[in-house]
SEPA-437424 format. One record per atom (N, C-alpha, C, CB): x, y, z; atom name; residue in one letter; residue number from 1. Coordinates in nm, 4 decimals, decimal comma, padded with zeros to 6 digits. Each point is the difference from the previous one (the first is absolute). Glycine has a CB too. Example, Ala and Ser with C-alpha at 12.3 -4.5 7.8 and 13.67 -1.06 7.14 Angstrom:
<rs>
        x        y        z atomo residuo num
  01,3190 -00,5690  00,7800     N       A   1
 -00,0890  00,1190  00,0000    CA       A   1
  00,0900  00,1200  00,0000     C       A   1
 -00,1892 -00,1173  00,1246    CB       A   1
  00,1542  00,2223 -00,1966     N       S   2
  00,0820  00,1190  00,0060    CA       S   2
 -00,0770  00,1090  00,0730     C       S   2
  00,1184 -00,0628 -00,2145    CB       S   2
</rs>
This chain:
<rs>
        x        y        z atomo residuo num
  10,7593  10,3919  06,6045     N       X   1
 -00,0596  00,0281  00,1274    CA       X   1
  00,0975  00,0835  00,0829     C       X   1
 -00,1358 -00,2138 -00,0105    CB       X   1
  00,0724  00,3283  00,0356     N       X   2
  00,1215  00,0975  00,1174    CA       X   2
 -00,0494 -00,0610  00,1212     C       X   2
  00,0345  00,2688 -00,1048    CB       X   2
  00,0592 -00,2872  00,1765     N       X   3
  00,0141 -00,0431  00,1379    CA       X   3
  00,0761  00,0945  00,1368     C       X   3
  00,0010 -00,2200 -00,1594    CB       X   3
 -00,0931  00,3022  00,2112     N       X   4
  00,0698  00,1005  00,1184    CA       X   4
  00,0590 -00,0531  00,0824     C       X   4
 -00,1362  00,1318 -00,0035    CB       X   4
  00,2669 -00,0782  00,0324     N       X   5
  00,0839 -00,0541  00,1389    CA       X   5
 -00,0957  00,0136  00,0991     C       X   5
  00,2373  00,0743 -00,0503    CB       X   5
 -00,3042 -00,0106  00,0852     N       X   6
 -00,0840 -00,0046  00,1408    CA       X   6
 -00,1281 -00,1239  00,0180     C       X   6
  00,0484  00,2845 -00,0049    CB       X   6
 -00,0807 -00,3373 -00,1232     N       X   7
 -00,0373 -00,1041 -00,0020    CA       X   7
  00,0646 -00,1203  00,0306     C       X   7
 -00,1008  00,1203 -00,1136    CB       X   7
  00,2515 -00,1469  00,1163     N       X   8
  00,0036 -00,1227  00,0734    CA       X   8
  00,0422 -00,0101  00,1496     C       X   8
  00,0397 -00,0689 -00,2187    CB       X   8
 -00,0732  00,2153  00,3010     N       X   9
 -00,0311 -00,0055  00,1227    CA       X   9
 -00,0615 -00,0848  00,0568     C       X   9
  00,0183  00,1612 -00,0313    CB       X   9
 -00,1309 -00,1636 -00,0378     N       X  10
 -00,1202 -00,1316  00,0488    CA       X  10
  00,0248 -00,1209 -00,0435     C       X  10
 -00,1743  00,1351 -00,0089    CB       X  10
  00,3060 -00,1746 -00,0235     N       X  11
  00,0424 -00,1491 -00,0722    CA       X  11
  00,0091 -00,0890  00,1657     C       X  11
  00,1914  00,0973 -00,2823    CB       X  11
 -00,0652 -00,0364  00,3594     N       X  12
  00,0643 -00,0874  00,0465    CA       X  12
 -00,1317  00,0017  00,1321     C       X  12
  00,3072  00,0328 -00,1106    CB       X  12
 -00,3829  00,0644  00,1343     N       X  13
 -00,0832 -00,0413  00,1366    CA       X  13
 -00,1342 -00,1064 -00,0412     C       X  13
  00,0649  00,2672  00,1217    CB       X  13
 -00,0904 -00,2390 -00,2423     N       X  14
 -00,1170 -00,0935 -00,0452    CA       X  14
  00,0743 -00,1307 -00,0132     C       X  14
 -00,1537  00,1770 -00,1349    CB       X  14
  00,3078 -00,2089  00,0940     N       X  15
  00,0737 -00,1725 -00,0234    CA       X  15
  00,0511  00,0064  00,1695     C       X  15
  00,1326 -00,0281 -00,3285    CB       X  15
 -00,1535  00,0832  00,4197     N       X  16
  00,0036 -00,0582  00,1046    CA       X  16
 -00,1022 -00,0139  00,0902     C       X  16
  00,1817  00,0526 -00,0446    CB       X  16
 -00,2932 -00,0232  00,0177     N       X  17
 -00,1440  00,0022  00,0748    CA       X  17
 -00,0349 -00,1469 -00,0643     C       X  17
 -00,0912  00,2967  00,0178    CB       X  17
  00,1296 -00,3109 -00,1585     N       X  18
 -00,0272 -00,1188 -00,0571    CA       X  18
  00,0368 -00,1290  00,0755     C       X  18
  00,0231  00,1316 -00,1947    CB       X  18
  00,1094 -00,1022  00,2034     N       X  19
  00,1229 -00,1121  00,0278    CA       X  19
 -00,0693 -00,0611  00,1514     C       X  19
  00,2656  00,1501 -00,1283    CB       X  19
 -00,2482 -00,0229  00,2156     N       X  20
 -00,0650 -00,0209  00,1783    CA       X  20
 -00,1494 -00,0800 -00,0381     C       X  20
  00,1054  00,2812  00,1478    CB       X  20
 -00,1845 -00,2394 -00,1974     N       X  21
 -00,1346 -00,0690 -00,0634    CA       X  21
  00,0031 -00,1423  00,0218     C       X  21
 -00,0198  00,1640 -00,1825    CB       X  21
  00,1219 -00,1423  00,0471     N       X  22
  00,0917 -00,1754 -00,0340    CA       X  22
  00,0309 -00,0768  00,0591     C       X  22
  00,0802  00,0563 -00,1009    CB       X  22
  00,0047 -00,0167  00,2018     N       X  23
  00,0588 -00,0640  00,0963    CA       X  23
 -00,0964 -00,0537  00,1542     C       X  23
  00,2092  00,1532 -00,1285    CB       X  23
 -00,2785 -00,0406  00,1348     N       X  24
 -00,1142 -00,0361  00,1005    CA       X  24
 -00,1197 -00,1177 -00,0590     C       X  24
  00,0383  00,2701  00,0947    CB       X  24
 -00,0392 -00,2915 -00,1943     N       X  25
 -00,0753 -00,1263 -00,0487    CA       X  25
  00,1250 -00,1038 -00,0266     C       X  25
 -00,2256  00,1353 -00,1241    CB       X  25
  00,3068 -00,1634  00,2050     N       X  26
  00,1077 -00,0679 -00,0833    CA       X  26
  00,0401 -00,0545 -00,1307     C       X  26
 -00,0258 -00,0173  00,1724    CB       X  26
  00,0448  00,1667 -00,2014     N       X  27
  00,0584 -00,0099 -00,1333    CA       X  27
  00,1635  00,0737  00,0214     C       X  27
 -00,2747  00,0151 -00,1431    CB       X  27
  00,4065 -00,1202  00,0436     N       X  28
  00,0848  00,1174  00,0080    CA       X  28
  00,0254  00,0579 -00,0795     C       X  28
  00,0662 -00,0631  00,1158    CB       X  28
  00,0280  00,1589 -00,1187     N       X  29
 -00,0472  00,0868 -00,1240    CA       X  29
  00,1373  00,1090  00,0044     C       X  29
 -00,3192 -00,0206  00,0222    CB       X  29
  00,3562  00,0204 -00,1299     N       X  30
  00,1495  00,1274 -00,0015    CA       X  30
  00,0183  00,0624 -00,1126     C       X  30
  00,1398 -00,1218  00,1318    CB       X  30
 -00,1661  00,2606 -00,0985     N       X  31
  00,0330  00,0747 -00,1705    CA       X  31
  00,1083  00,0144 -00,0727     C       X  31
 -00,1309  00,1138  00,0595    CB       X  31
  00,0873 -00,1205 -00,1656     N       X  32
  00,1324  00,0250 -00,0814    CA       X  32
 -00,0192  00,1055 -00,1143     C       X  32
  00,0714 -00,2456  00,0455    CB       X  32
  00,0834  00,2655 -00,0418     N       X  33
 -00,0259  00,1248 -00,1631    CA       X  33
  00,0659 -00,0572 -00,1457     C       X  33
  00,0441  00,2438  00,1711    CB       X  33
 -00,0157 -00,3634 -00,1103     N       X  34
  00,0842 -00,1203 -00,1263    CA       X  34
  00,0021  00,0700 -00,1002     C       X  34
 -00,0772 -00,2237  00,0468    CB       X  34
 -00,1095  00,1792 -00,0756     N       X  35
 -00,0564 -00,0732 -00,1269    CA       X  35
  00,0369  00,1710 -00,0728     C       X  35
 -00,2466 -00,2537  00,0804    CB       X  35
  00,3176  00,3489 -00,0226     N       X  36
  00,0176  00,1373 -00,1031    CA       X  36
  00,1430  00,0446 -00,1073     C       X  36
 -00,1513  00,0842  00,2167    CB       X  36
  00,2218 -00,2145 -00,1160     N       X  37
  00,0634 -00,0237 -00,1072    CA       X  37
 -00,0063 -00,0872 -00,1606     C       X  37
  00,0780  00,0577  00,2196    CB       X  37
 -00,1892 -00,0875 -00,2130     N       X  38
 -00,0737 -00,0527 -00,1183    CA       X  38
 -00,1084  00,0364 -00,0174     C       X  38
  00,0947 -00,1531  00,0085    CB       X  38
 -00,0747  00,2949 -00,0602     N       X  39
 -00,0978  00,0681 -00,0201    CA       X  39
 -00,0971 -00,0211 -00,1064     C       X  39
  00,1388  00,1205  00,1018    CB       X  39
 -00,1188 -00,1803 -00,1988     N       X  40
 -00,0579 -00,1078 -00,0408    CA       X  40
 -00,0782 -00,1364 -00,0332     C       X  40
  00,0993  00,1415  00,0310    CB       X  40
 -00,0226 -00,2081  00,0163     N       X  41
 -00,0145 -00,1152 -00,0046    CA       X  41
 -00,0811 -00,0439  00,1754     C       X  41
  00,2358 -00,0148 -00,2221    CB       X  41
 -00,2541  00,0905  00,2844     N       X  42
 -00,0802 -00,0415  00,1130    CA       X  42
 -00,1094  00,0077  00,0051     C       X  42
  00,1292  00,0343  00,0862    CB       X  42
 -00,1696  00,1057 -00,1416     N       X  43
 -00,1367  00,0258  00,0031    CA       X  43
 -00,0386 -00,1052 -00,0923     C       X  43
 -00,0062  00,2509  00,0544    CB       X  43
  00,0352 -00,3150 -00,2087     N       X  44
 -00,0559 -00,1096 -00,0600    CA       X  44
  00,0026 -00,1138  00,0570     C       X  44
  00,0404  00,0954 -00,1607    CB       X  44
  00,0043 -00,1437  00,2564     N       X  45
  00,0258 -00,1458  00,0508    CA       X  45
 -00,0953  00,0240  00,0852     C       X  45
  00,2410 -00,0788 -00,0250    CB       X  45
 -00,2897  00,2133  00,1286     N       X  46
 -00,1115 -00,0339  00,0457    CA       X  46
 -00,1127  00,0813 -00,0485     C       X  46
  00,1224 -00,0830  00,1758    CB       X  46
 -00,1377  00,0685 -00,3216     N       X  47
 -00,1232  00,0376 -00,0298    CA       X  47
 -00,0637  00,1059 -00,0468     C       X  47
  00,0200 -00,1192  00,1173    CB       X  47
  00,0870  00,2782 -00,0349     N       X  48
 -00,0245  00,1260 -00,0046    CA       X  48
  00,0497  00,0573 -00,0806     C       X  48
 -00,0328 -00,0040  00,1663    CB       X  48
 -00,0665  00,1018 -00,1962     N       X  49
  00,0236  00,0856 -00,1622    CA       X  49
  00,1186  00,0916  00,0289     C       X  49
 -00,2704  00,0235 -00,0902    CB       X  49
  00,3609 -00,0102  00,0413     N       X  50
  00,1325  00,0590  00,0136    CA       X  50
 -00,0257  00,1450 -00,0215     C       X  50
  00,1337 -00,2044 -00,0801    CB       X  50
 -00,2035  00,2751  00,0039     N       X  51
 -00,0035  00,1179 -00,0527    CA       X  51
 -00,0873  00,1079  00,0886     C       X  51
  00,0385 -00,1279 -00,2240    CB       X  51
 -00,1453  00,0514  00,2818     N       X  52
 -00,1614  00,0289  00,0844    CA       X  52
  00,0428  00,0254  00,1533     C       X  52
 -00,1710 -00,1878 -00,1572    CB       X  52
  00,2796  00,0781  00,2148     N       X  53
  00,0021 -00,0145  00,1442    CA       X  53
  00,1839  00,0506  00,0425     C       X  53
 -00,2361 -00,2403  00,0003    CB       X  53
  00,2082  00,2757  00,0873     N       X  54
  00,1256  00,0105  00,0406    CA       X  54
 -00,0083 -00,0614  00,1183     C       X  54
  00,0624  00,1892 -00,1148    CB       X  54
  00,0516 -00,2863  00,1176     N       X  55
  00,0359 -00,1064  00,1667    CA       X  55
  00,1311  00,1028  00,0717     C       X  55
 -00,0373 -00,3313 -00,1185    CB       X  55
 -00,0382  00,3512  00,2352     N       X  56
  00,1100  00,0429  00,1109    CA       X  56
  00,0718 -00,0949  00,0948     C       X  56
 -00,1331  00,1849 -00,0043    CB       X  56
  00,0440 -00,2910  00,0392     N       X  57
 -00,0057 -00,0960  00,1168    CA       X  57
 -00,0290 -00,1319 -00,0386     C       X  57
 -00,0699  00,1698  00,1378    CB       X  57
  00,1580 -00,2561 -00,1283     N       X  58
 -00,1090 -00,1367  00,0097    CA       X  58
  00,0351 -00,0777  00,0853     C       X  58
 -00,0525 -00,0141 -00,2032    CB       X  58
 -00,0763 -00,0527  00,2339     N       X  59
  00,0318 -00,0598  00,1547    CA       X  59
 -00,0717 -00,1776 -00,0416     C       X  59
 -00,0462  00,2966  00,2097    CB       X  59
  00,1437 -00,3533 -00,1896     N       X  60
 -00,0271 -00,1445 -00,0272    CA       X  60
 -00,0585 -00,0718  00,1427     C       X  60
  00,2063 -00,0033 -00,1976    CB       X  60
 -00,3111 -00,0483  00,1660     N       X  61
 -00,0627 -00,0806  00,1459    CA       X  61
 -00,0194 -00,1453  00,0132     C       X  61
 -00,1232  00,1899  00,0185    CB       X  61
  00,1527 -00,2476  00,1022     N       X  62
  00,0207 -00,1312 -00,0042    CA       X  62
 -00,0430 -00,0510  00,1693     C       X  62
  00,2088  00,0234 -00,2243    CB       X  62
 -00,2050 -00,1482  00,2601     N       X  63
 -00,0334 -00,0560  00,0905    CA       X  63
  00,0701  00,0501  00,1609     C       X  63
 -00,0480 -00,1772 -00,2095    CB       X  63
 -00,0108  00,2148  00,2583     N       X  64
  00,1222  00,0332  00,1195    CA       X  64
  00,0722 -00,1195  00,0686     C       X  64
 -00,1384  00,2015  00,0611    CB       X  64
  00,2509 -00,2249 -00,0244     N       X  65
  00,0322 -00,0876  00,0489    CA       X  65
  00,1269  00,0454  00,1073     C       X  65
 -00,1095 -00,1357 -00,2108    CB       X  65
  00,0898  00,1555  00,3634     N       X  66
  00,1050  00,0409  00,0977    CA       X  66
  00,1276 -00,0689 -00,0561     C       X  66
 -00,1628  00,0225  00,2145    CB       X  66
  00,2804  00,0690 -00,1475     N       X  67
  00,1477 -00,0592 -00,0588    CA       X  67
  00,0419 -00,0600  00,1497     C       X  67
  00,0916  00,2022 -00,2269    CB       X  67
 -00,0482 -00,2961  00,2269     N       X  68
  00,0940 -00,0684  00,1449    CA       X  68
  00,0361  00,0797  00,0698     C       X  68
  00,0930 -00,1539 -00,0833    CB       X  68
 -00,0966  00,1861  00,2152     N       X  69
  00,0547  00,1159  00,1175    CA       X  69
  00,0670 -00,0568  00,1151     C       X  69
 -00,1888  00,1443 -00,0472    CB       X  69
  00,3380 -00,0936  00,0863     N       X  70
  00,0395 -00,1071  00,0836    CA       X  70
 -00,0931  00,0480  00,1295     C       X  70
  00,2700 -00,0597 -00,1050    CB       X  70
 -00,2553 -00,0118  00,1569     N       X  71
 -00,0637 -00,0105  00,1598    CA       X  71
  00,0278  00,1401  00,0783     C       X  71
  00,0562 -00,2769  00,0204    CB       X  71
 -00,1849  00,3706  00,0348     N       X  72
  00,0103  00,0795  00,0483    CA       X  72
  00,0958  00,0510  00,1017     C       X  72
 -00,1744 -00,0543 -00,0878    CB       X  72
  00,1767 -00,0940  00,1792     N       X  73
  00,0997  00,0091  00,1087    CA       X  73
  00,1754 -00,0296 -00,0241     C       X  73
 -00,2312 -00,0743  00,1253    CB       X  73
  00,2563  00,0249 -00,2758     N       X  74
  00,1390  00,0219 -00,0506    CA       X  74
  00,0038  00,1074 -00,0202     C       X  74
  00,0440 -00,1683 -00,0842    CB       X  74
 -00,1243  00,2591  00,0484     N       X  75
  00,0663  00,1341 -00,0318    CA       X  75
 -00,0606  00,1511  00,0912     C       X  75
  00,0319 -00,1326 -00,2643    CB       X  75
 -00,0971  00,0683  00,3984     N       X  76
 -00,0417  00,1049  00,0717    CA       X  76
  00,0682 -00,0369  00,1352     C       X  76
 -00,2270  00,0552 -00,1349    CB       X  76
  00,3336  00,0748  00,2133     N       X  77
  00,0004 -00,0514  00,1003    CA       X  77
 -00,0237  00,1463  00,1257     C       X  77
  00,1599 -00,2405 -00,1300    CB       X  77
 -00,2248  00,1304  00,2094     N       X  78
 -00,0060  00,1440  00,1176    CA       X  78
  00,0982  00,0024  00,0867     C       X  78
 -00,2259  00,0076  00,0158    CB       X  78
  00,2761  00,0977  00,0228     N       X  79
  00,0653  00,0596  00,1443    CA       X  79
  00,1309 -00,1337 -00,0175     C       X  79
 -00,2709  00,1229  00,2053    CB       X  79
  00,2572 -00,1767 -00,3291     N       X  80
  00,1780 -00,0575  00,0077    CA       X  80
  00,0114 -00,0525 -00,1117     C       X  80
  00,0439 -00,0683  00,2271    CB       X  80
  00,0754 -00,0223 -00,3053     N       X  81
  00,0363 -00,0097 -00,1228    CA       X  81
 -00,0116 -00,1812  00,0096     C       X  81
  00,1686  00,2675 -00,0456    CB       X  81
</rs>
């Protein structure tokens, strides 16, 4: 399969239209280019025909869950310290 450099122009805006998507249904979600260092062995673990597809992006999705934030007013101060 030939694959044009100007074709993966449209990689990274379509895995972030995704991701925002994602995230607006709370989902979280972060890409990675890992799985290319096993160029191999990834596409079989999930399934995909190694020869047919080529992976640019993969974006693993999971439950959203906020991270702990200290208190607005520890770390905001007005007109003094």
């Amino acid at each position: 399969m030939v694959v044009l450099s100007a074709s993966w122009g449209t990689i990274c805006p379509a895995a972030w239209s995704f991701m925002l998507t994602a995230r607006a249904r709370g989902l979280g979600n972060a890409s990675t280019r890992l799985h290319q260092l096993f160029e191999e062995e990834a596409p079989q673990l999930l399934g995909i025909p190694h020869a047919e597809v080529t992976r640019a992006c993969l974006v693993p999705v999971t439950d959203f869950k906020a991270a702990w934030r200290e208190p607005l007013e520890s770390v905001v101060h007005w007109d003094a310290w």
